[in-house]
TINU-102509 format. One line per 8 residues: number of its first residue (from 1); their letters; for each residue x, y, z of C-alpha. Coordinates in steps of 0.001 Angstrom, whole numbers, plus 500000, padded with zeros to 6 digits. Layout:
N
NUM = a = X,Y,Z  ... .
END
This chain:
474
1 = xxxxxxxx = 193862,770284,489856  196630,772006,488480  196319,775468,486755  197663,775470,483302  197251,778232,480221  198895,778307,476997  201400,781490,475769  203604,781795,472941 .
9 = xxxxxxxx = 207092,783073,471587  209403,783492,468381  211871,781662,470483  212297,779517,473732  215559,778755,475095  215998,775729,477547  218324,775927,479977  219336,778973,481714 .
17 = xxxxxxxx = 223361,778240,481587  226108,780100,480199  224995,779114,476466  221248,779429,477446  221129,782948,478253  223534,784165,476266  221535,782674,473206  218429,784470,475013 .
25 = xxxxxxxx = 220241,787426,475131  221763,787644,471893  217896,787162,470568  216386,789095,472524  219166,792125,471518  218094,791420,467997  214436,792336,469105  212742,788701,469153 .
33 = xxxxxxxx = 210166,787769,471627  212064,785288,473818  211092,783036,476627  214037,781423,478672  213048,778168,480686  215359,777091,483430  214337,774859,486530  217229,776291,488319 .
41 = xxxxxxxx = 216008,778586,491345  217921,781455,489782  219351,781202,486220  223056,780416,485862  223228,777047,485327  225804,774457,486412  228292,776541,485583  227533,779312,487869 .
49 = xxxxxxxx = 226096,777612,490756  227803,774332,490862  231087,774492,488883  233217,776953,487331  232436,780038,489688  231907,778145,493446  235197,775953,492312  236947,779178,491233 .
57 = xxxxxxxx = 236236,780875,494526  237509,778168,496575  240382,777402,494186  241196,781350,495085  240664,780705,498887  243267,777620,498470  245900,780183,496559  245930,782641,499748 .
65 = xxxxxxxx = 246773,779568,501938  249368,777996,500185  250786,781218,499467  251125,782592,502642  252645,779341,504207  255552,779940,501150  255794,783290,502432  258662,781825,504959 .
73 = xxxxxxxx = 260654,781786,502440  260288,785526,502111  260795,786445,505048  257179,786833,505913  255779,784776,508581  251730,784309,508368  251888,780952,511040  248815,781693,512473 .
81 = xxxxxxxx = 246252,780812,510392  242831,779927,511211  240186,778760,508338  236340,779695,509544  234549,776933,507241  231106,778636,507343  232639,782428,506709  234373,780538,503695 .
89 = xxxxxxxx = 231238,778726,502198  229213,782055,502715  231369,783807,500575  231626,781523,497755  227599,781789,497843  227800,785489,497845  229696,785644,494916  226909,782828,493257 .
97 = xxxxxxxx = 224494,784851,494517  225861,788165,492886  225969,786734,489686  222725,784750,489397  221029,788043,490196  222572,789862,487752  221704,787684,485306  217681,788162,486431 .
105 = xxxxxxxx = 218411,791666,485726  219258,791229,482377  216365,789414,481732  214194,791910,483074  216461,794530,480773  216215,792613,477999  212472,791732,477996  212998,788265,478232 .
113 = xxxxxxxx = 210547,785768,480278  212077,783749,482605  209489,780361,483601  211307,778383,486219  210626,774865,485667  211204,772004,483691  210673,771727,479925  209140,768692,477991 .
121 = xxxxxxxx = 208694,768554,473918  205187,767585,473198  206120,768527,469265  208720,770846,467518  206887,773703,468612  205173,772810,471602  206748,772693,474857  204896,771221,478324 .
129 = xxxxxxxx = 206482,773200,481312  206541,771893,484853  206501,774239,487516  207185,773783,491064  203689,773490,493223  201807,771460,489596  201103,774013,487707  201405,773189,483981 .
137 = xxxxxxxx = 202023,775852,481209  201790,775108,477420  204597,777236,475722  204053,777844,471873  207241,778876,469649  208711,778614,466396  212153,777909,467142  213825,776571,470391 .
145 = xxxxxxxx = 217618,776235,471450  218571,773501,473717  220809,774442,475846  220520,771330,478865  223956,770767,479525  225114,768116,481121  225578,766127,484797  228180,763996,486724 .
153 = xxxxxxxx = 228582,760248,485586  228086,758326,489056  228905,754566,487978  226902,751998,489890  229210,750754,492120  229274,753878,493546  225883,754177,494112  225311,754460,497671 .
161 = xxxxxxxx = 222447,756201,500160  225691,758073,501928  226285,761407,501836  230120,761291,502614  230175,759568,498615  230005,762884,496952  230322,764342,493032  231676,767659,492091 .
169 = xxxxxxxx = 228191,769483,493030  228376,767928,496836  232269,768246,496839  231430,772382,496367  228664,772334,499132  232059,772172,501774  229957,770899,504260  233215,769485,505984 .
177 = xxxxxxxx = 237211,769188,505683  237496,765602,505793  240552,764440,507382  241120,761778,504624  239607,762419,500921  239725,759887,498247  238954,761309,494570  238326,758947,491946 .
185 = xxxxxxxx = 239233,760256,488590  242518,762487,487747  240729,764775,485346  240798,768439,485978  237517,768690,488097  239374,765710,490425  242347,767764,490649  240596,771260,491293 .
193 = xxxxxxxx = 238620,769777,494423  241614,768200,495480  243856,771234,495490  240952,773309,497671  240499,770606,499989  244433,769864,500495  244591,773301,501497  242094,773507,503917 .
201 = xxxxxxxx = 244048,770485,505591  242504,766972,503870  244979,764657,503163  244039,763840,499852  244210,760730,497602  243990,760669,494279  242991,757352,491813  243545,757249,488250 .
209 = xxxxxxxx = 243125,754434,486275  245199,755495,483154  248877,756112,483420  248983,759657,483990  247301,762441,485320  244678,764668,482595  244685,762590,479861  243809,764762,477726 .
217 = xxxxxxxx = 246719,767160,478361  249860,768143,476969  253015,765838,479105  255041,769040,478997  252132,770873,480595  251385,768165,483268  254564,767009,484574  255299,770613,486688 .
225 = xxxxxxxx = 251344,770113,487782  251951,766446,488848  255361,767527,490523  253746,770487,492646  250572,768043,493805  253274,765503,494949  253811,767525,497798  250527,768635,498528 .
233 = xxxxxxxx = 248354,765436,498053  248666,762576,500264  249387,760100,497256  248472,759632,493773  248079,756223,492105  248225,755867,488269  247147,752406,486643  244708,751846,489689 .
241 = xxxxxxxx = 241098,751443,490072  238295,751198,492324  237042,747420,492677  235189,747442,495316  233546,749842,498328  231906,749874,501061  229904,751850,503494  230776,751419,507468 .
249 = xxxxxxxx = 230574,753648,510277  234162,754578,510442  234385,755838,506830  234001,754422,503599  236545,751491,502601  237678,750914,498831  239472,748036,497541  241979,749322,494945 .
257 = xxxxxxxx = 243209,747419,492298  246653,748654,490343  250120,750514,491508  249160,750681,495501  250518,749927,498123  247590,749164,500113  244613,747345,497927  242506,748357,501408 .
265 = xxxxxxxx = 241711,751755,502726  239268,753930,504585  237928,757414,503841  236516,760175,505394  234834,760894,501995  234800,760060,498483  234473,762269,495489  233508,760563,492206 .
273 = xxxxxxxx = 234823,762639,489301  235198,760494,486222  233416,763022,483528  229797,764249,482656  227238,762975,480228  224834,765029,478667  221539,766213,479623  219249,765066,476428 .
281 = xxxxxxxx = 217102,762396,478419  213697,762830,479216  213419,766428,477072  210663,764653,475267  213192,764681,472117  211423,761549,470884  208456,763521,470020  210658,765839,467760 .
289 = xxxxxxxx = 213026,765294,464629  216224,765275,466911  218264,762753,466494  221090,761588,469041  224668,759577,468876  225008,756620,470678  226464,758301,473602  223108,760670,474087 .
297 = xxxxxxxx = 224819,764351,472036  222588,765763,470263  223297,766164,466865  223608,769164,464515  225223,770630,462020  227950,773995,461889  224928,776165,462516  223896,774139,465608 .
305 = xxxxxxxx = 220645,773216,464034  219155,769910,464382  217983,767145,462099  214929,769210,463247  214091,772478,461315  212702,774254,464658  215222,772720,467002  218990,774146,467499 .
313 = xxxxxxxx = 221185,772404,469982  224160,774110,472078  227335,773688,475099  227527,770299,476644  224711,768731,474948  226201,768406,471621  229275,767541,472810  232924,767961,473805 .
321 = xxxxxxxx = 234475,769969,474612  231820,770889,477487  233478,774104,478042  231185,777314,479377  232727,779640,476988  232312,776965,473804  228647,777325,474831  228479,781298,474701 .
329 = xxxxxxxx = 230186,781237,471209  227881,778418,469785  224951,780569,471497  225773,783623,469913  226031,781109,465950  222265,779887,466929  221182,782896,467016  222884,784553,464224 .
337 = xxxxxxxx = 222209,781716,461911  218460,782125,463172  218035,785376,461556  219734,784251,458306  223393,785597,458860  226243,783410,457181  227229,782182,460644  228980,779099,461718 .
345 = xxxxxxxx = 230398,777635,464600  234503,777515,462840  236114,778226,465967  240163,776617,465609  241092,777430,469121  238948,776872,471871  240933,777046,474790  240925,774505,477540 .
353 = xxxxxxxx = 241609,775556,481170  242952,774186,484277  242407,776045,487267  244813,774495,489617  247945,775566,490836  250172,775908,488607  247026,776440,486107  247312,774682,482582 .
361 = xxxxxxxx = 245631,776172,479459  246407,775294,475774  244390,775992,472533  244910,774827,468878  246836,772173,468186  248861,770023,470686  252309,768769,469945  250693,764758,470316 .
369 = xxxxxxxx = 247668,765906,467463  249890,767172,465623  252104,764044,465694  249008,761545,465033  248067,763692,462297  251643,763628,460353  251768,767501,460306  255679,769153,459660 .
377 = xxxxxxxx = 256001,770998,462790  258413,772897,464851  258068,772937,468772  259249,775617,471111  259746,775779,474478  260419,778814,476947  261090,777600,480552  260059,780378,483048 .
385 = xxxxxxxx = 263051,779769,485297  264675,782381,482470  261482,784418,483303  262615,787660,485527  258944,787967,486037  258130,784581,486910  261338,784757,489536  260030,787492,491347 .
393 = xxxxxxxx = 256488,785925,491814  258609,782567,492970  256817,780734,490489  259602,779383,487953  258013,775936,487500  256018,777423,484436  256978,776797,480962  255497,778600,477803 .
401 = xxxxxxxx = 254673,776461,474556  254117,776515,470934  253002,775287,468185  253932,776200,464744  254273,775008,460697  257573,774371,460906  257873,775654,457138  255883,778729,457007 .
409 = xxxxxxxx = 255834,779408,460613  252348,779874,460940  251041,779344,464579  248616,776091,464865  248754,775659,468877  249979,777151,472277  250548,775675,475660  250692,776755,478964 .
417 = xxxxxxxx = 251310,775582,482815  252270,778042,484971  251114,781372,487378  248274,782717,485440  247894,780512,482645  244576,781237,481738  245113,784387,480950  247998,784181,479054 .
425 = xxxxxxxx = 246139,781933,476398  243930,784458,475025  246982,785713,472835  247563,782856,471611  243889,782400,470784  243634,785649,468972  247318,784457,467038  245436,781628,465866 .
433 = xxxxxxxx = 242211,782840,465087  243785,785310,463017  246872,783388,461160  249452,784551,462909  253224,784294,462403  256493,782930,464375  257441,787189,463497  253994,788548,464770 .
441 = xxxxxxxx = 254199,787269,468171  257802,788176,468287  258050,791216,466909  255467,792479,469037  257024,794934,472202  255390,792815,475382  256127,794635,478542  259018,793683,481024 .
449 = xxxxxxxx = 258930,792227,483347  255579,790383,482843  254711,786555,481793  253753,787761,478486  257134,788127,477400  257117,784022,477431  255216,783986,474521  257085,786408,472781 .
457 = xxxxxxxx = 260556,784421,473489  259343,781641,472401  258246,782771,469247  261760,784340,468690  263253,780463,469516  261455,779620,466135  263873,782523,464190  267138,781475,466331 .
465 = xxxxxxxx = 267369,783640,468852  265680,783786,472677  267164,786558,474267  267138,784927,477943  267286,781449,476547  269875,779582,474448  268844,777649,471528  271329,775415,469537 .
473 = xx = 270744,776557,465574  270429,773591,463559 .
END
């Protein structure tokens, strides 16, 4: 029989992910009593345990090898190079490890109870928790945040009892370098695996059924990408699609239907990457005021409440994009908004990251949005081949974008691809967040020689004049 009792709290928080315990946090700062559910073995989430930190780790294991191979070119010569698989996967855990425990500590620090298990809705203010072993609690509140994120899509045809057919969490468990890879889906989580495990010596495939790599991405910012993984993937095939597979004991064999050569081939392994859905079934949200779309988000409002007064909603769950630092801002909104402050979730520039190499990041507007939407804008470009920083690194593939009015020259988007990327979006984050100017970016003194200066040119191609690059006046 299991053992079950019955405790309460001003607020529970489910899901122990970047927006769960930063929501549990931010309450708990603010002095309420706070109970964070998670039925992760350590708190983290997705995010830290199987996606942005393990893929980031081996993403930085990839950089070292691929950089030290273009080291020739330098002069340097690192030709003997030996990968130890298990030293590399105990690492990455390490690091998971690190950070999952620091985030117990902060619980601890913070007062906050951490159950370990999985939450059900019995009402709007009664949650059923499952814990491993039977045992059954009864958790009492007056306000929850969902914070449940969300999972791989694995279509059926791809459902197989095999091992070797893997998603993103499997393709991060590196139990193996397969000698061939397939990866179905050219969306940045496809092309992230693929650039670790091309590296560590897989001769990778890529499949994309749409006509170009990251859909959702800026052409400009692709097209260096998509020249660089040329080289280091096996092949990539736009317009092409899985039909058929098959599991055998010499690999697994996918019939291909598109741009290919071959409409047969065999696979070491396959990695199915073609998005997430959330993680709203089975919460018990039926039992509550919540209401869903039709593709399972919850719904809710600037505030991130729900159609239910006691419920607020958060990250991946509510919808795109399902970014880990989106999560941490709506988090901190909840929360606010909780307590009565004038908060809302207004946010004009959430940037988007890809961590491959060269990394893309953009935020605001892109040049296509702006396009569809029949804005009057003026586009420039800085190419980093007239970047003395960028030509020291060896890295002049990069090329520096914006955005802007093209009457007022107010700043409505930035993009990216290039060394670093990722960090070089956070200015142009904080120029839109805060209405800045073509003048403000460059009339601002960025050091030399550094990336940074990129932005600054091109903000000086919008008045006429790029020191290091020539722009026709019109």
């Amino acid at each position: 029989m299991s053992d079950s009792k019955n405790e309460q709290s001003e607020l529970v928080v489910l899901g122990g992910g970047p927006g769960g315990y930063s929501a549990a946090f931010a309450a708990a700062d603010l002095g309420m009593k706070v109970t964070l559910v998670d039925d992760g073995i350590k708190p983290g989430g997705v995010c830290l345990h199987r996606g942005c930190i393990p893929s980031k780790a081996l993403l930085h294991a990839a950089k070292m090898i691929n950089e030290s191979k273009e080291a020739a070119e330098w002069g340097l010569d690192f030709s003997k190079q030996e990968i130890n698989i298990e030293k590399l996967r105990s690492k990455k855990q390490s690091i998971v490890d690190q950070l999952s425990g620091g985030i117990s500590e902060l619980c601890k620090a913070r007062g906050v109870t951490l159950y370990r298990g999985r939450g059900r809705f019995i009402n709007s203010t009664t949650l059923e928790l499952a814990e491993a072993g039977g045992k059954q609690n009864e958790l009492t509140f007056q306000h929850t945040i969902i914070a449940t994120g969300s999972s791989p899509v694995h279509p059926k045809i791809f459902d197989f009892n095999d091992d070797r057919i893997m998603d993103s969490t499997g393709a991060l468990e590196l139990n193996d370098v397969p000698g061939k890879l397939l990866i179905i889906g050219g969306g940045y989580i496809g092309l992230e695996m693929g650039t670790v495990y091309a590296a560590l010596g897989s001769k990778v495939t890529v499949v994309e059924m749409l006509s170009d790599l990251l859909p959702g991405a800026d052409r400009d910012l692709v097209r260096p990408l998509k020249k660089r993984l040329d080289k280091q993937f096996e092949a990539i095939n736009l317009n092409t699609k899985v039909v058929k597979i098959s599991s055998g004991q010499t690999g697994i064999t996918v019939e291909l239907e598109g741009d290919v050569d071959e409409a047969s081939q065999t696979f070491d392994r396959v990695l199915v990457s073609v998005g997430r859905h959330p993680n709203s079934a089975n919460l018990g949200l039926e039992n509550t005021n919540v209401e869903l779309s039709d593709q399972g988000f919850i719904k809710v409002d600037g505030q991130r409440r729900t159609s239910d007064a006691n419920v607020f909603a958060i990250g991946d769950v509510v919808g795109h994009p399902m970014l880990a630092h989106k999560a941490t801002r709506e988090a901190k909104v909840a929360v606010e908004a909780l307590v009565g402050e004038p908060a809302m979730f207004d946010n004009i520039a959430i940037p988007s990251v890809i961590f491959t190499d060269p990394e893309i990041a953009w935020c605001g507007i892109t040049e296509t949005e702006a396009k569809k939407a029949g804005l009057n804008v003026k586009v420039t470009r800085f190419p980093w081949a007239a970047s003395g920083r960028a030509k020291t690194l060896g890295r002049t593939e990069g090329l520096t974008k914006l955005i802007f009015d093209s009457e007022s020259g107010h700043i409505l988007g930035m993009g990216i691809v290039g060394a670093g990327a990722g960090e070089l979006i956070a200015e142009g984050v904080i120029a839109i967040e805060t209405g800045a100017y073509a003048r403000d970016l460059a009339e601002s003194i960025h050091a030399h020689p550094t990336l940074s200066e990129t932005i600054m040119e091109a903000a000086e191609a919008f008045l006429g004049h790029s020191t290091h690059s020539y722009h026709t006046r019109v």
